[in-house]
Legacy VTK file of the C-alpha trace (Angstrom):
# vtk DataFile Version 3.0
C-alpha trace
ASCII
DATASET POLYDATA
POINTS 180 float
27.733 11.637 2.932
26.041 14.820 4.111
22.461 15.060 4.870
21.827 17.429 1.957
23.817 15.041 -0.625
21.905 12.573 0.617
18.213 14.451 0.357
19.455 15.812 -2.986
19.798 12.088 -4.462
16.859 11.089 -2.880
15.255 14.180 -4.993
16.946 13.247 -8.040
15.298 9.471 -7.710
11.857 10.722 -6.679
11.632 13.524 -9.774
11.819 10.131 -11.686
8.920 7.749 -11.526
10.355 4.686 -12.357
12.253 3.249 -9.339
13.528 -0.453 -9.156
16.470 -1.991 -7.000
18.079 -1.081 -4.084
17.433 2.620 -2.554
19.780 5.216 -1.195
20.976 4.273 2.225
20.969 0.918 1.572
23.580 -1.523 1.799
24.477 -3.592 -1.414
25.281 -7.498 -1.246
28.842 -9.082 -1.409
30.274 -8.745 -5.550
32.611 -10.746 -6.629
32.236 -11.474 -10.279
34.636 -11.682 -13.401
36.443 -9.165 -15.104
36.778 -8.969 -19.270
40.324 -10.581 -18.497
38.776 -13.417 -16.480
40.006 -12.307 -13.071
37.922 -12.715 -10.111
37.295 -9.583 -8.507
35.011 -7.908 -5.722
33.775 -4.766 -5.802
35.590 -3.794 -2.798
38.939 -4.031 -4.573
37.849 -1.819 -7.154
36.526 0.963 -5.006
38.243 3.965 -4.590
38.954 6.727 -1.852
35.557 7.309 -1.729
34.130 4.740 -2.866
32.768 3.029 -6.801
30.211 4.298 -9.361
28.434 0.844 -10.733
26.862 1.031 -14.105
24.440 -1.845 -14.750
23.751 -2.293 -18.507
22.165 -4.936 -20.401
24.475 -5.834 -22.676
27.647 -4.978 -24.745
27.063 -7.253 -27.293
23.884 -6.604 -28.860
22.205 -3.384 -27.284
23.483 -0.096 -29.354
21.494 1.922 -26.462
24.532 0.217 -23.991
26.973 0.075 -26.568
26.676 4.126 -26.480
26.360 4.724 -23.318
29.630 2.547 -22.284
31.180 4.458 -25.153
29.890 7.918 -23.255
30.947 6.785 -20.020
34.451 6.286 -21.340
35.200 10.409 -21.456
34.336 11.195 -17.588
36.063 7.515 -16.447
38.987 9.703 -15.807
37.351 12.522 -13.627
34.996 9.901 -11.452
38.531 8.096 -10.531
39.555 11.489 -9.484
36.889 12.242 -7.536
37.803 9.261 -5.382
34.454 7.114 -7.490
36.090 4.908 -10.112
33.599 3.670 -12.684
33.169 0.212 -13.285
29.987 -1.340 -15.370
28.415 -4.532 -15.385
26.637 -6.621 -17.703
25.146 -10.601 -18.048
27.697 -10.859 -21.110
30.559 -13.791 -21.258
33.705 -11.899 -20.015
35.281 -12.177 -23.710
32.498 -10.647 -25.300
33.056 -7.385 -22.627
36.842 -8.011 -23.726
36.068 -7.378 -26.919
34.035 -4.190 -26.689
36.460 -3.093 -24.029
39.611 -3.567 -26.733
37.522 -2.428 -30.132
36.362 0.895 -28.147
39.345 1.809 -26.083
37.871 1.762 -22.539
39.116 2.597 -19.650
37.470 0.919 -16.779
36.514 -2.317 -15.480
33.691 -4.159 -16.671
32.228 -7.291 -14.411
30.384 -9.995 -16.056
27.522 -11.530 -14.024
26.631 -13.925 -16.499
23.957 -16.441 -14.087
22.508 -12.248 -13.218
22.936 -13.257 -9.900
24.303 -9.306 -9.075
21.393 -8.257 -11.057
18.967 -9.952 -9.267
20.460 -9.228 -5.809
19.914 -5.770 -6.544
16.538 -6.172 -7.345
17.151 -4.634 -11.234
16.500 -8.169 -13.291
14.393 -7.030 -16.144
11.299 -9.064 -15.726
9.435 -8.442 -19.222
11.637 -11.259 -21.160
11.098 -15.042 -21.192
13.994 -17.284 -20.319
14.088 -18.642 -23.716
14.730 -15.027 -24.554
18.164 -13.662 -25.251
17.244 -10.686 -22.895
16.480 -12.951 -20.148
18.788 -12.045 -17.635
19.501 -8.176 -18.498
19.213 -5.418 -15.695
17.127 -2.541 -16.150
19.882 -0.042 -16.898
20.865 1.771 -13.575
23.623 4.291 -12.258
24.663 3.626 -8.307
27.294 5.546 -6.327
28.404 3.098 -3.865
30.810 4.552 -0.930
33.379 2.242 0.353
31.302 1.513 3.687
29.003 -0.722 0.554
25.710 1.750 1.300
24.352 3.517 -2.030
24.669 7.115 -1.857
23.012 8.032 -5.133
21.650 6.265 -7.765
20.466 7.426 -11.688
17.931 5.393 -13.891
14.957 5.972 -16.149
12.145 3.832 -17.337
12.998 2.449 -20.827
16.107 1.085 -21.621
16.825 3.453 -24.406
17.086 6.258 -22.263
20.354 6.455 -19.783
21.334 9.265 -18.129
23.518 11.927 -19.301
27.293 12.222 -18.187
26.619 15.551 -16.560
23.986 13.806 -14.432
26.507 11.380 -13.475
28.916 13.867 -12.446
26.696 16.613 -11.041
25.830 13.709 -8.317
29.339 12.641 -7.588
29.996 16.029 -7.139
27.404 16.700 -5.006
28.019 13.328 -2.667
31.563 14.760 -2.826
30.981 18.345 -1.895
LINES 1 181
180 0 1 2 3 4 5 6 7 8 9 10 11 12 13 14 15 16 17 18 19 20 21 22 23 24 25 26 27 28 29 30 31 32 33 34 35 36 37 38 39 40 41 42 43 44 45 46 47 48 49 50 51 52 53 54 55 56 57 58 59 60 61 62 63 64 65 66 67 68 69 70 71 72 73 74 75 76 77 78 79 80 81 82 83 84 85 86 87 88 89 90 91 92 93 94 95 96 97 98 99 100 101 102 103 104 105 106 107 108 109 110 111 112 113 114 115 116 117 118 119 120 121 122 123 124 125 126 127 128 129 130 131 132 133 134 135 136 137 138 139 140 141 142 143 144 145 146 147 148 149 150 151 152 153 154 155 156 157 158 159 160 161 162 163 164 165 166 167 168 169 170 171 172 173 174 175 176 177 178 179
């Protein structure tokens, strides 16, 4: 990544003031979780030439804010892959609930299911304001990481409530710019 991709995504995350997980530069843990089918896989696997874009979301089952925004994420799957950054999402959910959204709405990419939010918590995004009795216990604050394939985060997109997500031409203005 080139020093001005890399001070422009450190812009992009200091312009917002809500920050959580791990930063830009830094190197994610070790991923292997379940896919909607059931296979084991690690996020290594699913990187491409350049590397992955990882969208943490709280939950495909019962959160419409997620439910749209995997929906929305669906029309530029095709160009990140391109780009060498195929997108892949993850959520606490059972792996046949994520089958199930993935079938009904005709996606396109891999979802991972870290039901024990185990990857949530390793990346420091575990939504804190729910009880564990709660049925939100568990859920990530929603994030947006560009991962390259040496496993150090080269960009990363969030904002402070969980009904705002940002927009696809965020997404791909900072691939493009890592890529440039």
């Amino acid at each position: 990544m080139s020093a001005q991709a890399m001070e422009d995504s450190t812009a992009q995350v200091e312009a917002t003031p809500f920050d959580a997980g791990i930063g830009i530069g830094e190197a994610v843990p070790i991923i292997e979780e379940s896919t909607s089918t059931g296979d084991m896989q690690t996020l290594d696997a699913l990187m491409g030439e350049k590397g992955v874009v990882l969208a943490f979301v709280r939950s495909a089952d019962w959160c419409p804010f997620c439910k749209a925004q995997l929906i929305e994420l669906n029309k530029i799957a095709e160009e990140l892959k391109a780009e060498g950054y195929p997108l892949v999402a993850l959520s606490y959910d059972a792996a046949d609930i994520q089958a199930g959204f993935i079938d009904k709405q005709g996606l396109t990419y891999t979802m991972l299911s870290d039901e024990d939010s185990s990857v949530i918590k390793a990346f420091g995004l575990l939504n804190e304001e729910y009880e564990p009795d709660s049925r939100a216990y568990g859920v990530p604050h929603p994030a947006i990481y560009v991962i390259g394939t040496d496993g150090v985060v080269q960009g990363k997109l969030m904002e402070e409530g969980y009904k705002d997500r940002p927009a696809n031409e965020a997404v791909l203005e900072l691939v493009n710019g890592l890529a440039g």
